[in-house]
C-alpha positions in Angstrom: 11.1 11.0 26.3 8.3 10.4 28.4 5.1 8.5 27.0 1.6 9.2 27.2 -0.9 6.7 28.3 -3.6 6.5 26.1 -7.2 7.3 27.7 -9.7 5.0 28.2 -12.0 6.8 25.2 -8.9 6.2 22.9 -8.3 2.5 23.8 -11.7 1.9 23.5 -11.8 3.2 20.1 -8.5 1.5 19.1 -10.5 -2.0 20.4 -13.4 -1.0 18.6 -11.7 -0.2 15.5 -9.7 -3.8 15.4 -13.1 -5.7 16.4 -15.0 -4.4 13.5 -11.5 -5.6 11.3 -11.5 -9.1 12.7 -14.8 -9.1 12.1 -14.9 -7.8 8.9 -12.1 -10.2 7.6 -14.0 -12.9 9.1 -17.1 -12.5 7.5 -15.1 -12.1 3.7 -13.0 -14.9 4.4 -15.8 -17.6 5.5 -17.4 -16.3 2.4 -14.1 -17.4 0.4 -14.0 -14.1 -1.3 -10.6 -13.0 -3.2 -8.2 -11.1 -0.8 -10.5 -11.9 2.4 -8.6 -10.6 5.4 -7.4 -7.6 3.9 -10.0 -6.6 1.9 -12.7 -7.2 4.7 -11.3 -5.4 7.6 -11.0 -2.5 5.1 -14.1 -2.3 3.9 -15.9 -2.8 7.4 -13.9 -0.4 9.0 -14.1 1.7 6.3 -17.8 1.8 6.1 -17.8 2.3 10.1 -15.5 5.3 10.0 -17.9 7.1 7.2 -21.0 6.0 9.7 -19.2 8.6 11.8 -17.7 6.0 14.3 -14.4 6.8 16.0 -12.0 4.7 14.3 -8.0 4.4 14.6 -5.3 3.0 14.6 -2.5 4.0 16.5 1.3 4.4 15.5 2.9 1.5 17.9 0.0 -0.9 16.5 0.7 0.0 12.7 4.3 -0.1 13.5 3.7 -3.9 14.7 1.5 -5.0 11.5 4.2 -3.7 9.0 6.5 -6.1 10.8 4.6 -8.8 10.7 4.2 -8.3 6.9 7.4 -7.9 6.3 8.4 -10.9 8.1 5.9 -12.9 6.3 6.9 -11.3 2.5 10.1 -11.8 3.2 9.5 -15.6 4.0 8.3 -16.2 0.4 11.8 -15.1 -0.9 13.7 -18.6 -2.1 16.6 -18.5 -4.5 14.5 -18.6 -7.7 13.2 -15.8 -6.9 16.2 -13.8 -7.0 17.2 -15.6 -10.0 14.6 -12.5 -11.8 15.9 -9.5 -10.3 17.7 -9.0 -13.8 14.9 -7.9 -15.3 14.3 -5.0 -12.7 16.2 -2.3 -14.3 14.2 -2.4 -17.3 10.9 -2.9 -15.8 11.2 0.1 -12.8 12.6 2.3 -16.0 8.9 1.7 -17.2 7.6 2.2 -14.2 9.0 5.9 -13.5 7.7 6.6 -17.1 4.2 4.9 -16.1 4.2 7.4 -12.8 5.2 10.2 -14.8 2.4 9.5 -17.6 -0.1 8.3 -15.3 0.4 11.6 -12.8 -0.1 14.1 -15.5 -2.7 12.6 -17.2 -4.7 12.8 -13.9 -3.8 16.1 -12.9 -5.2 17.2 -16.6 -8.0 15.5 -15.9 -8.7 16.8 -12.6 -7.9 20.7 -14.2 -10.1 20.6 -17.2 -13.1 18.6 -16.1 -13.1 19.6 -12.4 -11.8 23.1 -12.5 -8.5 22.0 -10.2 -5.8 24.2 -9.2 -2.7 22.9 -11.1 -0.8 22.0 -7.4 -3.9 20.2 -5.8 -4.6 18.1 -9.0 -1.1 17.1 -9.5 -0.3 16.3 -5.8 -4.0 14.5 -6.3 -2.6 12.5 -9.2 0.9 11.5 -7.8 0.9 7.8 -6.6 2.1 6.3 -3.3 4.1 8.5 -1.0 0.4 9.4 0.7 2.5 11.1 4.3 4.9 13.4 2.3 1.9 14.5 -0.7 -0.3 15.7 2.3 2.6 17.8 3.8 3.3 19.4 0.6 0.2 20.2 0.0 -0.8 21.8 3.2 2.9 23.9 2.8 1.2 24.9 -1.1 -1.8 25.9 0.1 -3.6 22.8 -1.7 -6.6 21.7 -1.3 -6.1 18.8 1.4 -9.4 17.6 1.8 -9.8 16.8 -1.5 -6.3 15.2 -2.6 -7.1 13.0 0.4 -10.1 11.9 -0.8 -8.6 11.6 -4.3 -5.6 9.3 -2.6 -7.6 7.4 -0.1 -10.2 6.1 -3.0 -7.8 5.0 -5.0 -6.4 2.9 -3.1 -9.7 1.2 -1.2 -10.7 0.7 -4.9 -7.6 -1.2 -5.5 -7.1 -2.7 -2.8 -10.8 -4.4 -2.9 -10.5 -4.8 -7.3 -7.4 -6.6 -7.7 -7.3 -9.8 -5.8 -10.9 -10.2 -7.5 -9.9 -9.3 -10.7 -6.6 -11.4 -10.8 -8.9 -14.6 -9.2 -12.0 -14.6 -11.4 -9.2 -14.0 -14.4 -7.4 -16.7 -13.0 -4.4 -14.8 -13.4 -3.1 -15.0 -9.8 -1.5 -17.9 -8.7 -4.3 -20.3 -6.8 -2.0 -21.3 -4.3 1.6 -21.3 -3.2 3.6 -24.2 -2.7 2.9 -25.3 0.9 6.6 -25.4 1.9 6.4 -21.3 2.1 3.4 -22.0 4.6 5.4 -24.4 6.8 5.5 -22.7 10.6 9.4 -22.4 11.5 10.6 -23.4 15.2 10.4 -21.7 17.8 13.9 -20.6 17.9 13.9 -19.6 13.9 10.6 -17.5 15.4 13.1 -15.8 17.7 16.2 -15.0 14.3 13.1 -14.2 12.4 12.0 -11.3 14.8 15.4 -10.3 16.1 16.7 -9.7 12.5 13.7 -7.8 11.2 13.2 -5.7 14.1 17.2 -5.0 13.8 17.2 -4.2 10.3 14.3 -1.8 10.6 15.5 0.0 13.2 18.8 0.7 11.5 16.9 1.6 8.2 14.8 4.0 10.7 17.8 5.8 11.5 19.2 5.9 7.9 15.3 7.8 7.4 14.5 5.0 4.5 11.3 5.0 3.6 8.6 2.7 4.7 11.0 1.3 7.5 9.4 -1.0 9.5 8.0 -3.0 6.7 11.3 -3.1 4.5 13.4 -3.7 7.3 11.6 -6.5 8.5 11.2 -8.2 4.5 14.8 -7.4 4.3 15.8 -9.2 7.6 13.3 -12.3 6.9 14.3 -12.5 3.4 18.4 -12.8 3.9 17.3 -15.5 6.8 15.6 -17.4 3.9 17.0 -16.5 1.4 20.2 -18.3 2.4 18.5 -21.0 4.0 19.7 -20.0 7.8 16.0 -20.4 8.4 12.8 -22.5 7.0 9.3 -21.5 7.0 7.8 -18.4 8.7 5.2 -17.1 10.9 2.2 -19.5 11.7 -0.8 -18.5 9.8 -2.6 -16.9 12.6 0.1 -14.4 12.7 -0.1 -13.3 8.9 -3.6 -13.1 9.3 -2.9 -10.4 12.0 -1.2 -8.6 9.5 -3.1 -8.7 6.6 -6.7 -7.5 8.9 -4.2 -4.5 10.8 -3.5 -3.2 7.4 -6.8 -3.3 6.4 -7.7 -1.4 9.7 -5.0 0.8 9.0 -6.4 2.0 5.5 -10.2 1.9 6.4 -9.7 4.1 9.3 -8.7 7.2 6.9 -12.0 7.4 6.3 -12.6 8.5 10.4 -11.3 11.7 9.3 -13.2 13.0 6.4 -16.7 13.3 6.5 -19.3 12.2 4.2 -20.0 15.5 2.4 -16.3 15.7 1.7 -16.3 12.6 0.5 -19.3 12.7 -2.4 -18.2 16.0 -2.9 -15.3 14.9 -4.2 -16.2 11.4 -5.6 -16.4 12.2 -9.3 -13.2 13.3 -9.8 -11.9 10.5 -7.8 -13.1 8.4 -10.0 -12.2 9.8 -12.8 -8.7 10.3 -12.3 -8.7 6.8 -11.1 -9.6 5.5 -14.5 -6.7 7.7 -16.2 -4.6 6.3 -14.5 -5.7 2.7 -14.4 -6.1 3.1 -18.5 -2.2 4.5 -18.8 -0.7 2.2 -16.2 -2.2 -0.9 -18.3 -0.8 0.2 -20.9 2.8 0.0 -19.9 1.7 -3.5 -18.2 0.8 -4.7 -21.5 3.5 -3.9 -23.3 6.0 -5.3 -20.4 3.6 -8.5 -20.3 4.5 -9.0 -24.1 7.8 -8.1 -24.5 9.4 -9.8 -21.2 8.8 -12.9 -19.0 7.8 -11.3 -16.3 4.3 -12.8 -14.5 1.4 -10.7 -15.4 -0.2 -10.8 -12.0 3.1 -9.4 -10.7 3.8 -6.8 -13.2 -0.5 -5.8 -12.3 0.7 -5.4 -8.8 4.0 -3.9 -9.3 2.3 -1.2 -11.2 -0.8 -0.3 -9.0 -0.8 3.1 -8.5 -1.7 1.9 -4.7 0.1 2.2 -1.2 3.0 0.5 -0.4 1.8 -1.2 2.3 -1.7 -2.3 0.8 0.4 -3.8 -2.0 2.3 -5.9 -0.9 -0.1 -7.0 1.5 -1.7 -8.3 -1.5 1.6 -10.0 -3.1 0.9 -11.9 0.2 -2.4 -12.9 0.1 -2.4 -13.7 -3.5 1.4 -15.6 -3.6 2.5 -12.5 -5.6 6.9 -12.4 -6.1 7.2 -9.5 -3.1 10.6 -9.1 -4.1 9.3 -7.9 -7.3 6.4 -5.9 -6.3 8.6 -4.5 -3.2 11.7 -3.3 -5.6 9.0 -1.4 -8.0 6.5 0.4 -5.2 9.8 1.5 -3.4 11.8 2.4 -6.3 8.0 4.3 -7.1 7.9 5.9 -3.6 11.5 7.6 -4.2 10.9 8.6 -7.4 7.6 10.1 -6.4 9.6 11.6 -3.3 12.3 13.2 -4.8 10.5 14.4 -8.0 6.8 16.1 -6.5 8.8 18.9 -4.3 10.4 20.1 -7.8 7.7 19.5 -9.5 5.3 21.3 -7.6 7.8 24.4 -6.9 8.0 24.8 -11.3 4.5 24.2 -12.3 2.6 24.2 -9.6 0.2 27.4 -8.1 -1.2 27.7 -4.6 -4.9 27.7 -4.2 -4.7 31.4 -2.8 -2.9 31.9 -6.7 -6.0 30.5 -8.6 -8.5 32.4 -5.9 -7.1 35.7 -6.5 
């Protein structure tokens, strides 16, 4: 397979793109503000791509930052955190419930106070699983435009709400114990990146979902989660990760443009708040009947990108095993379930029109 070489316009934009990140992250992170990195690259780039600049992100360079996170997730895994994965069966029960709630409480929303057909406001509603709910809707006939818009605020608004939310609540942990900070050698570099680009690439042929970044959090966390190796990336290289993803999810906005956007604002909003208010209330009820942390269960629950996520369980020393098991066991569910879905109770938009 032969492979193009990007134009000098492109690469330009690409450098563009991941200067206006760095310095974006920079700027949040000298101010000390909760989820700096992350939640500054998104936002500036974010803000650039709706000013109409050319923004993106290409695949090999997104492909390169979910490794990176994965590596460094998986390098928080120690043996007491495993000790809670028996309280996973119960808790992503909950959470296919919470999806299922949280989706058609949205998509009502959307229908009755918006006017949406029933396929665009459900595939609107459903959480995660952004790639495959864009296909399906452009197979419907859905409204694109709009679910993207629906999607993509959803998850700036969490991504930029949470880590100050869980801060000022003082809910989040303030800091991790600096032994999961420690820089391993050289050579544990080397097992570190040769097991988690091995392990993603067989997941890539397998088709699992979210490859890159699972295989890598699965490759770093057997490393050190049998002690074959001891610390992880040096901080420079996490805070690669945490500004690419917020490059990655601010550039969306390059492609929809600004009267799409407040067009469509509203109802973004609106189903964002139905689902916030169900979601919490299956957080609450795990929070009091269970052990489980409530800044992890907050997380766990988002109805937020995978990647975004747990690039948040990073930042703010959330259990990524925890959040990891729920968003994918949420992206399968989500999957599986929309094409079926869809094909009984959805309708085109050429249905609706006529």
């Amino acid at each position: 397979m032969a492979f193009a070489i990007p134009t000098r316009t492109k690469t330009l934009n690409v450098l563009e793109t991941l200067a206006i990140a760095v310095a974006g992250g920079g700027l949040f992170l000298w101010a000390q503000l909760p989820g700096g990195l992350i939640t500054g690259a998104m936002i500036s780039v974010g803000i650039a791509a709706i000013a109409g600049r050319p923004l993106t992100v290409p695949p090999v360079v997104t492909q390169s930052m979910l490794v990176l996170l994965g590596i460094s997730l998986g390098s928080l895994v120690s043996r007491q955190l495993l000790q809670h994965v028996g309280a996973y069966p119960l808790t992503i029960a909950l959470l296919a419930l919470a999806t299922f709630c949280s989706t058609f409480g949205s998509s009502l929303y959307l229908q009755r106070v918006h006017g949406w057909d029933q396929t665009s406001a459900f595939l609107a509603g459903s959480p995660g699983a952004l790639s495959q709910i864009i296909i399906l809707a452009a197979e419907k006939g859905a409204d694109v435009p709009a679910i993207a818009v629906v999607q993509t605020v959803r998850v700036i608004i969490l991504t930029a709400a949470l880590p100050l939310l869980l801060t000022l609540t003082g809910l989040a942990p303030a800091s991790a114990p600096t032994v999961l900070f420690a820089t391993a050698s050289p050579l544990e570099l080397a097992e570190l990146i040769a097991a988690s680009v091995a392990v993603s690439l067989l997941l890539r042929l397998i088709k699992f979902p979210a490859s890159w970044m699972f295989g890598a959090m699965i490759g770093s966390s057997l490393l050190h989660g049998t002690g074959l190796v001891e610390g992880g990336l040096p901080p420079w290289a996490r805070g690669i990760a945490l500004v690419g993803i917020g490059a990655v999810i601010g550039a969306r906005f390059a492609r929809m443009r600004i009267k799409t956007l407040l067009g469509h604002l509203n109802a973004s909003l609106g189903s964002f708040a139905i689902a916030i208010a169900i979601s919490g209330i299956f957080v609450a009820f795990i929070v009091l009947t269970t052990h489980v942390h409530f800044a992890d269960v907050v997380v766990a629950f988002a109805p937020g990108a995978m990647d975004a996520m747990l690039a948040l369980a990073l930042t703010l020393h959330i259990d990524p095993i925890f959040v990891g098991a729920h968003h994918l066991s949420r992206f399968v569910f989500v999957t599986i379930s929309t094409p079926g879905i869809v094909h009984l109770f959805g309708r085109p938009q050429d249905d609706v029109d006529d």
